[in-house]
Phi, psi and omega in degrees: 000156195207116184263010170253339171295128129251129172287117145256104180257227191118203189266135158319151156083022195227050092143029199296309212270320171299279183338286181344288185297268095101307211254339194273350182280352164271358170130348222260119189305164201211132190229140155273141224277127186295354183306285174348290174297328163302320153315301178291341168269323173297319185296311188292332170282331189115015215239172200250049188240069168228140233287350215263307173273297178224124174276315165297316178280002158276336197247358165292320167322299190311287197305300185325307196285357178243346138309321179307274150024289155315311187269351184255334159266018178301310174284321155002105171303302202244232196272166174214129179274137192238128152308089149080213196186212138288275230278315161327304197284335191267015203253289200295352169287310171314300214278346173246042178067352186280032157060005196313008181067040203289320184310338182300278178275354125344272155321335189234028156214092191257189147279187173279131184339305170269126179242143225231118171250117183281117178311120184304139184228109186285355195282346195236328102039100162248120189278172179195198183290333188263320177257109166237003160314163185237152212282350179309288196287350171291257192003301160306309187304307174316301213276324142330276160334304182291344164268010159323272199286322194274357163317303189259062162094351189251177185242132197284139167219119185274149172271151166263151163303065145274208186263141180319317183308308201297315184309323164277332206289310177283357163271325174282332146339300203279354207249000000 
C-alpha cells in the first residue's frame, strides 16, 4: 500500500478533473483519469475498447493503465493524485459481468485509506465527446462505487459542492 495515492473518484460530471487541476496548480503530482485517456486514443485510431461500444475491453484497458500508473509514480516522494483509478476500472468491469477478481486485486494494490468521492452534481454535469453516458448512468456508476470502497476497507470522505479553492483546501485537510 502507498499512503501517498490518493483516489479521488465518484459521479462523473462532479467536478474531479477541476479539483485535480486545482490540486496539481499547488504543487501536487496529478495521474489523469485512465478513461479518458483511453477514450482518446481509441476515437484517434478507430478502435472499439470504448465504454459506449465493448465496455469490457474499456474497463480492462483501464485496469491495465492504472497499474501502469501506480508503477510509473511508485518513487514519487508526495502525494500523488489518481483521476479515478484500479478499483474504478475494476468496479466497472464487475458491473459488466467481467469478473475481475476485484477483492483480490484490491488487496493487492491499495491506496491511501482515504478516498475522496465527488457527489453527483447535476448542475455542472456535461456529456462531452468522451463522456456520452447520461447522468442516470453517471448515477448508476456513483452508487457502485460509494458501496465499493468502503467494502473493500477504505474510508469515503464525499466533497462537498463549493468553489474549487474550498474543494482542494478539504481534501488536503482530511490528509
Amino acid at each position: 500500500m502507498s499512503d501517498r495515492f490518493i483516489v479521488l473518484s465518484g459521479c462523473s460530471g462532479g467536478g474531479k478533473s477541476t479539483l485535480l487541476e486545482e490540486l496539481r496548480r499547488r504543487g501536487h503530482a496529478v495521474v489523469e483519469e485512465p478513461g479518458r485517456r483511453i477514450v482518446q486514443a481509441e476515437l484517434a485510431v478507430g478502435g472499439t475498447a470504448l465504454p459506449w461500444l465493448d465496455l469490457a475491453a474499456f474497463a480492462r484497458q483501464a485496469i491495465a493503465m492504472a497499474l501502469a500508473d501506480r508503477a510509473a509514480m511508485q518513487h514519487h516522494s508526495g502525494f500523488v493524485f489518481f483521476d479515478r483509478g484500479l478499483i474504478d476500472a475494476a468496479v466497472a468491469l464487475d458491473a459488466e459481468g467481467g469478473q475481475p477478481a476485484l477483492p483480490a486485486l484490491a488487496a493487492a494494490h491499495r491506496y491511501n485509506r482515504q478516498v475522496f468521492l465527488t457527489p453527483p452534481w447535476p448542475e455542472i454535469y456535461a456529456a462531452d465527446p468522451e463522456r456520452r453516458h447520461d447522468l442516470a448512468a453517471a448515477l448508476a456508476e456513483y452508487a457502485r462505487l460509494e458501496k465499493a470502497y468502503p467494502a473493500l476497507g477504505y474510508e469515503v470522505a464525499v466533497v462537498p459542492k463549493m468553489l474549487v479553492a474550498e474543494r482542494a483546501d478539504f481534501v488536503l485537510g482530511h490528509l
